[in-house]
N, C-alpha and C positions, 0 to 999 in steps of 0.2 A: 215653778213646781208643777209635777203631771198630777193630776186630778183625775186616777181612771173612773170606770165607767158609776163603782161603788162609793166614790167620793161624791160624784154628780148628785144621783139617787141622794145620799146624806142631806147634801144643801140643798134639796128641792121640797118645798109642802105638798110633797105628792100623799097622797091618799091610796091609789089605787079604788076608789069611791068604794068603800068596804069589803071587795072582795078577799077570797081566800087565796093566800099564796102559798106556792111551793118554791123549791129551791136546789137548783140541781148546782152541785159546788165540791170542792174537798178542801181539804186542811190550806193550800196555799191561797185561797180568797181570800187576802186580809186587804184591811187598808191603809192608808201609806202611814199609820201608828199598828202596823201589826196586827191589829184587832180584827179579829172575824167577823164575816160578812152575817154568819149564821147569829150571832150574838148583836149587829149591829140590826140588825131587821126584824130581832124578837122584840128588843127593846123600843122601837118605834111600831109594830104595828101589833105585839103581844099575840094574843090569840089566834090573832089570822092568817101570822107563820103557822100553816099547820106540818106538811111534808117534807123531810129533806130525802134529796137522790145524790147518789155517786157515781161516778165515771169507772172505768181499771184502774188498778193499784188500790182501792178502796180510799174509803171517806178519811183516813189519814195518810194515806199513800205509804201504807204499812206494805201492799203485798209489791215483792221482789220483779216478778218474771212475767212473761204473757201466758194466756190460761190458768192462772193462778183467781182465782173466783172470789167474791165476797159475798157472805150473806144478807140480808134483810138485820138490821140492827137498830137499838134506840141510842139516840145520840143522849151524852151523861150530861151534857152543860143544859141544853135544853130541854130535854126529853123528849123531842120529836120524834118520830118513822125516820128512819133511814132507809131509804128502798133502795137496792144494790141496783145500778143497768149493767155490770158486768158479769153476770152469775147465770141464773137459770134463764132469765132476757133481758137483751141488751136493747129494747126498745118499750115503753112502759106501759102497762096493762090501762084498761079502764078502772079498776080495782085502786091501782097505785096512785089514781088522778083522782080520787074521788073528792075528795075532800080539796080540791084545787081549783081554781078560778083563774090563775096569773100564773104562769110559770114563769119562775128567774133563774135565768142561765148563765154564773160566773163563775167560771174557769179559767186558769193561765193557759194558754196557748205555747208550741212552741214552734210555730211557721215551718209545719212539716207536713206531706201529706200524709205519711204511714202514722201520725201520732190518733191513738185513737179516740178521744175528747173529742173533737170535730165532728164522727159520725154518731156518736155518743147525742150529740146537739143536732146532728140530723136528724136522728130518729124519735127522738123527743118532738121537733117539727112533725112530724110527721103524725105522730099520735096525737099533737094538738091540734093538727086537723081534723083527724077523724074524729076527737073527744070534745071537738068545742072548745075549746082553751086557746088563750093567749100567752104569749110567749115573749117577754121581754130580754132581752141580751145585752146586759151590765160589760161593757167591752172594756179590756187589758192590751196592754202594748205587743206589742209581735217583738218578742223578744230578738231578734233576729234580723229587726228592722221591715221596711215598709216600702223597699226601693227593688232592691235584687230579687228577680227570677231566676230560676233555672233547673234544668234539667225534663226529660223526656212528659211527655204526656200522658196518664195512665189510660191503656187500650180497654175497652168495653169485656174484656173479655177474663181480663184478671181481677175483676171489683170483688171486692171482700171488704172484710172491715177495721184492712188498714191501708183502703183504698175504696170507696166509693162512685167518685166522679173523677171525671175527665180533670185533673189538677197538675201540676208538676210537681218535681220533690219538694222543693223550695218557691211556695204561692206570694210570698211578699203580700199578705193581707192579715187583718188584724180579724181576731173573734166575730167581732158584730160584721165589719163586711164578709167575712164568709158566709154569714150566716144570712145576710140578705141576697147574696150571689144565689148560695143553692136554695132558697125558699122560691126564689125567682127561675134561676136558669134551668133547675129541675122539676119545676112546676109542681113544689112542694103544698104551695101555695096559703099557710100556716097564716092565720093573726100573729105578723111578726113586727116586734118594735126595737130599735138600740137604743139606749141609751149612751152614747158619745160620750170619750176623756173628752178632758180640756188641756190643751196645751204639745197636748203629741206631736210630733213630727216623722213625718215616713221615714228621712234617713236616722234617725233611731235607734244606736243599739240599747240593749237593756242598760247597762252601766252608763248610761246617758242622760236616763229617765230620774235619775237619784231614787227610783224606788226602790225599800227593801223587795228582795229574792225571797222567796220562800219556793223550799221546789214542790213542784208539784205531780214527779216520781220520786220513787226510789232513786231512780241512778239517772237524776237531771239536776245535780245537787250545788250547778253555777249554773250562772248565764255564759259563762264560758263551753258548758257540755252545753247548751242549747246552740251553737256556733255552729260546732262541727257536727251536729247530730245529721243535717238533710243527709251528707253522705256515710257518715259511721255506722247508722240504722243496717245501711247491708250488712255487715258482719254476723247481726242475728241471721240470716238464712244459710249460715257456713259453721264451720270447725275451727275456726278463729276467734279468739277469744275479743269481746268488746268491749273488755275492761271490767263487766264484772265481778264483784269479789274482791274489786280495790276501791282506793278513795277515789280514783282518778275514771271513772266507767265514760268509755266514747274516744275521751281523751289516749287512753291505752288502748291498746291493742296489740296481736301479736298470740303466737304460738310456740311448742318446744322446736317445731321445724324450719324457721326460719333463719336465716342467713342476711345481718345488716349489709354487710357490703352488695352481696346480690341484687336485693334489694332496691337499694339506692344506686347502684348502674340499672335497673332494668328503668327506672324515674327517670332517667335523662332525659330521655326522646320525649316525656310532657312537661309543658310550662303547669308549674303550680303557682302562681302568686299568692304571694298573704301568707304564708306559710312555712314550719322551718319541721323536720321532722325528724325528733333528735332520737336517735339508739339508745335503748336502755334494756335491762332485766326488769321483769315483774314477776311474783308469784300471785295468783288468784288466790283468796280463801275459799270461794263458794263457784258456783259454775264451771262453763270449760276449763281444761286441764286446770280444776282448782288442788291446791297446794304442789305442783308443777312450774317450776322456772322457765317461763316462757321469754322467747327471743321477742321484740318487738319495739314499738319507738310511742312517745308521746307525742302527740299534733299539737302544735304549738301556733296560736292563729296569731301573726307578726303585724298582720293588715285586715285587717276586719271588713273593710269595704275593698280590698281587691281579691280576698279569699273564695275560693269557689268549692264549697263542699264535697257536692256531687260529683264536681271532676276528678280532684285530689283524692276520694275513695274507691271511683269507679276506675281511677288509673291505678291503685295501689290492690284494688281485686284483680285486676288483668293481669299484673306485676306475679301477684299468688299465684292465680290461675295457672299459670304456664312456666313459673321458676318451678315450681313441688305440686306435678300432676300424680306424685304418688300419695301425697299427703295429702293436701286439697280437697277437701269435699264440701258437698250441701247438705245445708240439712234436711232433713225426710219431714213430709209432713207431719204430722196435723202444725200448723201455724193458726193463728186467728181464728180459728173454727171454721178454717178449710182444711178437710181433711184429705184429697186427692191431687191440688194443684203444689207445684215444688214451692217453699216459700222465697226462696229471692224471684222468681218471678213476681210475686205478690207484690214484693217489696217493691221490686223497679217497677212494678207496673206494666211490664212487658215480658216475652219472651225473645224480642227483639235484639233487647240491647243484650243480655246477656251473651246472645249465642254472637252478634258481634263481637264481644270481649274476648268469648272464647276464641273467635277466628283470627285476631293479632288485628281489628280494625282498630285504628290512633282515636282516643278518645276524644280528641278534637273535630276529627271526620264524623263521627257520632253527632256532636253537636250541631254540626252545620246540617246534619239532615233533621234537626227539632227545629230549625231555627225557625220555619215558617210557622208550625204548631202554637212552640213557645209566643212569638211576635201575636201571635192572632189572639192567642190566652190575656196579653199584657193589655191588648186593647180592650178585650173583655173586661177585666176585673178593674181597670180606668171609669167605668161606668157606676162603680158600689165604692169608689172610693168617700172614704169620711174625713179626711185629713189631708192638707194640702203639702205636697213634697220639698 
């Protein structure tokens, strides 16, 4: 049985020698009985739970979309502060920390770089350096696994805040080693501590770990959407629908212009492995073309460890790209709370790869010019590993 990082903390006589804790989390922190982490920490240290904070999607991962805000609220189980970090700032006041002495940082992950919990926990580092606060990080499995890298490098020049550092799509590290990567590698330099699962293993998918899922968005509602997310995520900076407004969000996708046969001839010239992408109809309720029969297929992951996200999205954008250049669009800013840069840049991290896409470069020719990047990354993040492969 996996023991994550909020089980450890349970079986441990830790004290935190009386200081005041805070609690940056959302509704999917349970532990492997379900129970919240916010309920399990009132109850062992009572009063000196004083603050809770939240990520995007808010403290119940009620809100749908990106730039959709939350406010400052008191949670009804315990009655703490809720201090939103996705609303008026996504990085925490002195104000917000006042009454904090330990921050604890646990959130599910979902081994992505654009997922934005990560910089959520950066920038909480960061105000704990400047405020004098320690920062403890309760680690969660990488749902996604702990082995597989891949995809492009994000350039200096597209950092926002569904990209901060230098990462790939898919980083193959869990919560707590991220979080000692960038306290370290970006000379964050924060009072940082993990607190280590027990029993993890890097090759790892989530349905491996026997833990309950609970999601911790709106539309990451399996560990199956957590699979294909590193490459589904592009669809947000397009006119292609990415499944939301169905049960199936990541998994669908697809629009009223598409053409299955097209389609799946213009897929031939890339190898997908792991992978089967079956034709169907969908109507949206809510989002793109919502209440709109859209043409499009479900991604069906057949091989989990030979599936390659990024490629199988970034070949099936290319595929769009150039079958329906009258339909085909991006979307216009504002993204993330950049308001000037196009958002699938943001997304991929580059300007690079898309304008390869557009030029008919094989998404395999792509990967061979990351390959020295990616190689160099794998050796990096070998150095913050917490679990042995």
């Amino acid at each position: 049985m996996i023991a994550v990082g909020l089980d450890v903390l349970e079986s441990q006589p830790r004290s935190f020698s009386g200081k005041r804790l805070g609690l940056l989390t959302n509704q999917a922190s349970v532990n492997s009985h379900l129970i919240h982490n916010r309920i399990l920490l009132q109850r062992r240290f009572g009063e000196r739970l004083t603050t809770l904070f939240s990520p995007q999607h808010g403290f119940y991962s009620e809100k749908q979309d990106n730039m959709i805000e939350s406010g400052h609220s008191t949670d009804m189980f315990t009655g703490l502060p809720i201090y939103s970090l996705y609303g008026e700032l996504r990085k925490p006041s002195r104000e917000m920390l006042e009454n904090v002495d330990v921050l604890l940082i646990d959130l599910m992950d979902v081994g992505t770089r654009v997922y934005t919990f990560l910089y959520t926990m950066a920038y909480c580092l960061e105000a704990a350096r400047e405020y004098g606060k320690q920062v403890v990080v309760l680690d969660r499995p990488n749902p996604v696994g702990g082995v597989a890298v891949e995809g492009n490098l994000l350039k200096e020049e597209w950092r926002s805040f569904v990209g901060l550092y230098s990462l790939p799509m898919r980083h193959g590290l869990t919560f707590g080693e991220l979080a000692l990567l960038i306290n370290n590698e970006y000379k964050i330099g924060a009072d940082l501590e993990v607190i280590p699962m027990q029993g993890w293993r890097r090759e790892m998918l989530f349905r491996e770990t026997g833990l309950p899922w609970v999601f911790p968005s709106p539309n990451m509602p399996t560990p199956e959407t957590a699979l294909v997310y590193p490459g589904q995520v592009i669809w947000e900076g397009t006119n292609i629908s990415e499944g939301r407004g169905t049960t199936l969000p990541f998994e669908l996708f697809g629009s009223p212009f598409l053409d299955h046969t097209e389609v799946m001839s213009f897929l031939e010239k890339t190898e997908l492995p792991g992978c089967y992408l079956r034709p169907l109809l969908f109507q949206p309720t809510s989002g793109k073309w919502a209440e709109m029969v859209c043409t499009g297929f479900q991604l069906h992951v057949t091989d989990p460890h030979a599936y390659l996200p990024y490629r199988t999205s970034l070949a099936l954008l290319q595929a769009l790209l150039h079958l329906y250049p009258q339909h085909f669009v991006y979307k216009d800013p504002p993204y993330e709370y950049e308001y000037s840069k196009l958002p699938m840049d943001l997304i991929l991290g580059s300007r690079e790869v898309r304008e390869q896409l557009e030029q008919g470069m094989a998404v395999e020719s792509m990967e061979e010019r990351w390959h020295q990047e990616l190689q160099e990354f794998d050796q990096l993040r070998r150095e913050y590993f917490l679990y042995a492969q």
